[in-house]
C-alpha positions in Angstrom: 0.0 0.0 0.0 0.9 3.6 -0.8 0.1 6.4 0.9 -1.1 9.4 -1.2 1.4 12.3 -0.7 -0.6 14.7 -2.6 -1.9 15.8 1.2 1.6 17.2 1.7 1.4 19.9 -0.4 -1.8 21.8 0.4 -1.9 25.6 0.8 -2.0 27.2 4.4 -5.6 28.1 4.3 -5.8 24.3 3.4 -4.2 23.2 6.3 -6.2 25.8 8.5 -9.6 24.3 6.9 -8.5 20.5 7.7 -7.2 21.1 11.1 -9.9 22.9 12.6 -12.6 20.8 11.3 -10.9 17.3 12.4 -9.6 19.6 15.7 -13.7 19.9 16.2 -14.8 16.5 15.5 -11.6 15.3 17.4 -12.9 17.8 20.5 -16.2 16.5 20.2 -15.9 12.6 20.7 -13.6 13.3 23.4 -15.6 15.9 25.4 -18.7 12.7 24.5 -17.2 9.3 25.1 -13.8 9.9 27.4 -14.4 10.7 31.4 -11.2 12.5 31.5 -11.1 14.4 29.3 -14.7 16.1 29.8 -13.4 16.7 33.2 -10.0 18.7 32.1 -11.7 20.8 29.9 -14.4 21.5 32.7 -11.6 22.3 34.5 -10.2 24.4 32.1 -13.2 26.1 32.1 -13.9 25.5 28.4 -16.2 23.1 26.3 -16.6 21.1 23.4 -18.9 24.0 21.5 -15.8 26.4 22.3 -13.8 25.3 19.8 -14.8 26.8 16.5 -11.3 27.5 15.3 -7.7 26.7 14.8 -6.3 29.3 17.2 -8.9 28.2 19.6 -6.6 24.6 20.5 -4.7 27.0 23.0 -7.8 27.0 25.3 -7.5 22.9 25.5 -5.7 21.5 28.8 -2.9 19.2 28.1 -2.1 15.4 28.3 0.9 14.0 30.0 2.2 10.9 30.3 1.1 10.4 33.7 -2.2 11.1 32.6 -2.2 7.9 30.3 -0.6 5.5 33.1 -3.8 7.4 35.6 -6.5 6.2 33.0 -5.1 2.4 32.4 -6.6 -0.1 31.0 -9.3 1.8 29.2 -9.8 5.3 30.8 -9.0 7.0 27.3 -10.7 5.0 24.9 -13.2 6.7 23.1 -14.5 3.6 20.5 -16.0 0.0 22.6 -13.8 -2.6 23.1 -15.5 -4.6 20.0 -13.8 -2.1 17.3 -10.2 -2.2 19.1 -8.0 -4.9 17.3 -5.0 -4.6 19.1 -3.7 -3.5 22.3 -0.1 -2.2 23.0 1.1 -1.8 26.7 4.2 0.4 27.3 6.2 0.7 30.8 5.6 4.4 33.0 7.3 5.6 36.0 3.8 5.0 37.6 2.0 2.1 39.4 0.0 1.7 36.1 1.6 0.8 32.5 0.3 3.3 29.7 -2.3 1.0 27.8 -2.5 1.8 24.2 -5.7 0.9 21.8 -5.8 0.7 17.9 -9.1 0.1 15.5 -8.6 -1.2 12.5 -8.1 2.3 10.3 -5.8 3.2 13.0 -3.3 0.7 12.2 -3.7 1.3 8.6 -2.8 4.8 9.2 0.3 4.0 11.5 1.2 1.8 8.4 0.5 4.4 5.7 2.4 6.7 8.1 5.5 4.4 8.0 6.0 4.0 4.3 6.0 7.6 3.6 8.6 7.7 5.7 10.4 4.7 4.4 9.4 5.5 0.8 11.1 9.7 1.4 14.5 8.0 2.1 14.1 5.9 -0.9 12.8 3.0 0.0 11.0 0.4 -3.0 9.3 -3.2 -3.7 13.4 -3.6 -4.5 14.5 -2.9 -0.9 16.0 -5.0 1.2 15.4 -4.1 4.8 17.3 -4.7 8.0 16.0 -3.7 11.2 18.5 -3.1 13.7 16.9 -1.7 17.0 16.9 -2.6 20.8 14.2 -4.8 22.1 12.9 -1.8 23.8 12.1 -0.2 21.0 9.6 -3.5 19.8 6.7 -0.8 19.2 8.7 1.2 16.7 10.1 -1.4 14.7 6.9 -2.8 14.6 5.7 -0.2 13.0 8.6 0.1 10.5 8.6 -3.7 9.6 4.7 -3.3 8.8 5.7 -0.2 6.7 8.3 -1.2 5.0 6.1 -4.6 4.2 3.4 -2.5 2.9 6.0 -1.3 0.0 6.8 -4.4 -1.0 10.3 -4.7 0.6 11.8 -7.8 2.3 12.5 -7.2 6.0 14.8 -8.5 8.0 13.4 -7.8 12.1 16.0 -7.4 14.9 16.7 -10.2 17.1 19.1 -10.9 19.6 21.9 -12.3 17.6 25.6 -10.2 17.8 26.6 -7.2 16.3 29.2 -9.7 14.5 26.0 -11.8 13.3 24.5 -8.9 12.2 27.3 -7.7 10.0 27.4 -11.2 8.9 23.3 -10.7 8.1 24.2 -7.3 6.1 26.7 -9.0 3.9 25.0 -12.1 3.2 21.7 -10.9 2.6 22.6 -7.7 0.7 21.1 -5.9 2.8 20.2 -2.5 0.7 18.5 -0.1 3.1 19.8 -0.3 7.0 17.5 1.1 9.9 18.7 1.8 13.0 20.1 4.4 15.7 22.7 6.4 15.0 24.8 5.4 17.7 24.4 1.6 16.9 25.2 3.0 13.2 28.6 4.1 14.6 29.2 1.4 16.4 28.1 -1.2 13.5 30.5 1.3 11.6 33.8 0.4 14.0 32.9 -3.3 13.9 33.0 -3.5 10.4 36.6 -1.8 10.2 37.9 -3.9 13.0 36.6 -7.0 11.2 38.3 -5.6 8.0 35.2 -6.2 6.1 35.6 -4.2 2.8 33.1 -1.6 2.3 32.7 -2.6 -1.5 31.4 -6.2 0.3 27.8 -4.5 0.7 25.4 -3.6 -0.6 23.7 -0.9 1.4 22.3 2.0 -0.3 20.3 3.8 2.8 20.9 4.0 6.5 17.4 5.1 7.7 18.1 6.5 11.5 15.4 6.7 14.6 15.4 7.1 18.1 18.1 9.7 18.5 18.8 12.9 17.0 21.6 12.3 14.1 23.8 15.3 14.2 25.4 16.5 11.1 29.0 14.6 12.2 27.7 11.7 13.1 25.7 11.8 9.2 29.0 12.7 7.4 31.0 10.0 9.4 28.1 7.2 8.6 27.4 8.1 5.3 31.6 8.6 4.3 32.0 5.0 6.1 29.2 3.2 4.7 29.2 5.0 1.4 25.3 5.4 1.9 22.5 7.8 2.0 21.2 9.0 5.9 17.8 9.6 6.4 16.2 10.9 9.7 12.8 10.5 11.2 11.3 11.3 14.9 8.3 9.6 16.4 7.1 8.5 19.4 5.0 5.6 19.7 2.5 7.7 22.1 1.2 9.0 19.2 1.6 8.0 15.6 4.5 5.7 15.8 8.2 6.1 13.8 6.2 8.4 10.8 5.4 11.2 12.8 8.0 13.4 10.9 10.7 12.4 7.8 13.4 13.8 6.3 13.1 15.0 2.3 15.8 15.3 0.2 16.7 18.9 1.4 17.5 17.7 4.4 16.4 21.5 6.2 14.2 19.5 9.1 11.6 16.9 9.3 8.4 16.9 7.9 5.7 16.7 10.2 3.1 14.5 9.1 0.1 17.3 9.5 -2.9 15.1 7.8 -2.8 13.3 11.3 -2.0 15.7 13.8 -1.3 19.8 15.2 1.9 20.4 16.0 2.4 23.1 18.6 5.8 24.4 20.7 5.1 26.0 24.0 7.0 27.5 26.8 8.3 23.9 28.9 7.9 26.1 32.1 4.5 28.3 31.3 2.6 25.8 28.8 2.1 29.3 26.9 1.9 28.7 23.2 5.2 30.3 21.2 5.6 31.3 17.8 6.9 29.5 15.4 10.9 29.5 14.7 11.0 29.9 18.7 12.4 26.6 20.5 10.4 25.2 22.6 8.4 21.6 23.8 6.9 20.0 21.2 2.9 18.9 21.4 1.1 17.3 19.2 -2.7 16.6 19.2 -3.7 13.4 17.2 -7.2 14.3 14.7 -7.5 11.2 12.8 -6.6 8.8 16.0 -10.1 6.6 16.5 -9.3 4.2 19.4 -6.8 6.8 21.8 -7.5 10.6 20.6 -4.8 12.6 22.4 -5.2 16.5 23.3 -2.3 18.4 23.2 -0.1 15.5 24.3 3.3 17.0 26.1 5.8 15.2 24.4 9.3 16.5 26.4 11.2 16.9 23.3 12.6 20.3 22.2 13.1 21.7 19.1 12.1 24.7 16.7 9.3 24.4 14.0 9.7 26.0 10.8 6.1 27.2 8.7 7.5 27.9 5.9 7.5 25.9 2.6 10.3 23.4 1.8 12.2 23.5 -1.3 11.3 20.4 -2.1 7.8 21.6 -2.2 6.2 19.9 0.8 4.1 22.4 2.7 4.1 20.5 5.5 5.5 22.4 8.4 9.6 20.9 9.6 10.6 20.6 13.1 14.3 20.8 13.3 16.1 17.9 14.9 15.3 17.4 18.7 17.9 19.5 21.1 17.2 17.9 24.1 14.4 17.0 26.6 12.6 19.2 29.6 12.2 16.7 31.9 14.4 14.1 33.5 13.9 11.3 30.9 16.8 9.6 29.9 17.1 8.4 25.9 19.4 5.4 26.0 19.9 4.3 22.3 16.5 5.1 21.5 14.9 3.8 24.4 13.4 6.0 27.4 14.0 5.9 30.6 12.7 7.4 34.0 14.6 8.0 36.8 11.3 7.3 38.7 10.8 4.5 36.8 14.1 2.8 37.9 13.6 4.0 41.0 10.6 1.5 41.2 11.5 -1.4 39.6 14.4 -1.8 42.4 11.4 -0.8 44.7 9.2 -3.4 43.6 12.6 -5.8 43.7 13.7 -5.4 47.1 10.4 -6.0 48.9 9.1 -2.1 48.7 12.6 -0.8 50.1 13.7 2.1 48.8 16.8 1.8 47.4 19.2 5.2 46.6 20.8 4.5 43.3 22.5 6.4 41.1 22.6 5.8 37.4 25.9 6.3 35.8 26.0 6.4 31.8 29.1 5.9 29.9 29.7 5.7 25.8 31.3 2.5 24.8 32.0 2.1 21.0 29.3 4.7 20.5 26.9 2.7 22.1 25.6 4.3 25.8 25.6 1.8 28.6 24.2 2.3 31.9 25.5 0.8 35.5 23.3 1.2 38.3 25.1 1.6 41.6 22.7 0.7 44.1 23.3 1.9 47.8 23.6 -1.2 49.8 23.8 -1.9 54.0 22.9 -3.5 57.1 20.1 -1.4 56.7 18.3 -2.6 54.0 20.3 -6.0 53.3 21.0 -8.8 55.6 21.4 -12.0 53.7 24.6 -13.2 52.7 27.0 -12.6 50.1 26.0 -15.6 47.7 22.4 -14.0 48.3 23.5 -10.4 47.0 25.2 -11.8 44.4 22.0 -13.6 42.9 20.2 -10.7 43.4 22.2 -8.5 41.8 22.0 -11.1 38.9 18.2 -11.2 39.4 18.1 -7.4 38.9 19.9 -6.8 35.8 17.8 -10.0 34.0 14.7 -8.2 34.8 16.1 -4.5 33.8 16.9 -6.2 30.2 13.1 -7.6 30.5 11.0 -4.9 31.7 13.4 -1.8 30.1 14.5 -3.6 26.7 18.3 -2.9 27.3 21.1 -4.5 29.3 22.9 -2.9 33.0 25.3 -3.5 35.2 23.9 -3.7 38.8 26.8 -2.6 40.8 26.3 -2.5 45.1 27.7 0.5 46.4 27.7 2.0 49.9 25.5 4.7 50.3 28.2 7.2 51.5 30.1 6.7 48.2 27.0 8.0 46.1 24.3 10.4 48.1 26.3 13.2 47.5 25.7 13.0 43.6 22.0 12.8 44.1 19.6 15.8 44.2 18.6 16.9 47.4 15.9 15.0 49.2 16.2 12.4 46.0 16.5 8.7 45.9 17.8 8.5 42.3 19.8 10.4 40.7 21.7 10.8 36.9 25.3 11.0 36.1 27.8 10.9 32.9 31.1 9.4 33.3 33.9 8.9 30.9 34.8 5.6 29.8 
């Protein structure tokens, strides 16, 4: 299946005509069939029959992430549970996962979503593609598999196999169009010169890059070593999944994909809306979402959007590659992580203790690893040494589990660490050199 681009190129007043009639009917079966949401906007002091424009979205309360884990299972479905075909759970720093539901045309439009953004960095019935992303990041590649499946391509899905296997895989297989992080990129990169396998030996034509923002050294190094094409994209799986936004051949932003959602940038600290061309947080509000509308979701990311028209002729407004987040989230190759969250899981692992712990991240062969150094003492341990030992081993199975990437576990004593966390904290973030 293709998607039909044409929508990309519509005029502003266009744009202004789609959004604020889907913004309405989008306002409308939320305010109608979801609790929560006809109790922010009470709050808010606002109603469904309030919004009669575009410029009228600033009046709507936002949605957080919290807000989804509050509402699990079904809090913010708006369709019964007979039109949902498939249900997606995702982990949150809260007691409650964030539960995710998907009609039938909503998974046609995450598919549609992903082969644009497969078929902008070149990618045809042709293709061969090779997914190489964490197991945390299942829900993306899931998405890009289906995409790249709806073009025709063959795909090849991650698995657990070596990064020597895997270079193996892209040899073999002539792999034509490669799509992971950029850091794994990198460190795929060093492999193959340590291995001495010749460049000429592949076949790769594209190196299509998620989950972390690809800076323009990291591109030049990646696209020189593998003698390939780079292409960016940003999503979040929240929302619309890896096609949110995509890289043209201009490469001066992403595109935002603006037939399925508003993009908006406020102020992280105020929530006030900010022009655009001033950096800010991204948030997005979903209008062709059936089973899990979403109101001005808060996504964390920062970045700057740009209105005007791309050379390439899209009018689609770009959003320039994400500077960093506004809240304590962590972004380990393409995976997010709360602090709180951690600060849980060795919660929930050590009878509901409360363990101090300080997460130290280090860059090894481009890759970021993380070692938890978890405060340790009479106080809070009393079995024996054998018995730490298996817990510790305990621990870092269920991190790679329940967070989709491997730790180090590393007991500490508390002395040698509370001074490194924030005051009155139990967790806290560092960066050390490796």
């Amino acid at each position: 299946m293709r998607y039909n681009d044409k929508v990309e190129y519509l005029s502003p007043d266009a744009w202004r005509q789609w959004h604020t009639e889907l913004l309405q009917s989008t306002v409308n079966r939320a305010w109608d069939r979801i609790a929560f949401y006809r109790k922010a906007m009470e709050n808010a002091g606002v109603t469904k029959d309030d919004i009669s424009s575009l410029d009228d979205i600033e009046k709507l309360p936002f949605t957080t992430r919290d807000d989804l884990s509050v509402n699990y299972p079904y809090g913010l479905f708006s369709v019964p549970l007979r039109d949902i075909v498939r249900i997606h759970t995702l982990r949150s720093a809260q007691a409650n996962p964030i539960a995710l539901g998907y009609t039938d045309s909503d998974l046609r439009h995450r598919r549609a979503l992903s082969s644009r953004f497969l078929a902008s960095a070149g990618v045809t019935a042709d293709d061969i593609v090779q997914i190489c992303l964490d197991p945390g990041m299942s829900n993306i590649w899931q998405d890009i598999r289906e995409g790249a499946e709806s073009l025709g391509a063959l795909v090849i899905p991650p698995d657990s196999i070596s990064t020597g296997a895997r270079l193996r895989v892209l040899v073999d297989f002539k792999t034509t169009a490669l799509v992971t992080t950029p850091s794994y990129g990198m460190h795929l990169l060093e492999r193959l010169k340590r291995d001495g396998v010749p460049v000429a030996s592949l076949s790769l034509k594209n190196a299509i890059l998620v989950g972390e923002t690809l800076t323009d050294e990291v591109r030049t190094r990646l696209e020189d070593g593998f003698s390939v094409e780079t292409w960016s994209g940003y999503g979040i799986f929240e929302a619309l999944g890896a096609g949110m936004a995509y890289e043209c051949r201009c490469r001066c932003g992403l595109h935002l994909a603006m037939d399925h959602f508003i993009p908006e940038v406020v102020d992280p600290e105020t929530g006030e809306s900010l022009e655009p061309g001033s950096p800010g947080e991204l948030v997005v509000t979903t209008v062709t979402a059936r089973a899990n509308p979403l109101i001005r979701f808060r996504t964390g990311d920062l970045t700057v959007l740009d209105t005007e028209p791309c050379a390439c002729g899209r009018t689609t407004w770009r959003m320039m590659p994400v500077s960093g987040r506004c809240d304590d989230l962590v972004t380990l190759r393409g995976i997010r992580i709360s602090p709180d969250h951690i600060s849980k899981f060795l919660s929930d692992r050590a009878g509901g203790m409360r363990l101090p712990c300080l997460m130290v991240l280090r860059r090894r062969d481009h890759l970021m690893t993380i070692e938890l150094r978890v405060a340790i003492g009479v106080d809070n341990f009393s079995g024996s040494l054998p018995e730490l030992h298996r817990w510790v081993r305990e621990v870092e199975q269920a991190f790679e589990e329940n967070i989709g990437v491997a730790c180090v576990v590393k007991p500490v004593e508390a002395a040698s660490i509370m001074d490194r966390l924030p005051q009155d904290a139990i967790i806290g973030v560092a960066e050390e050199q490796d």
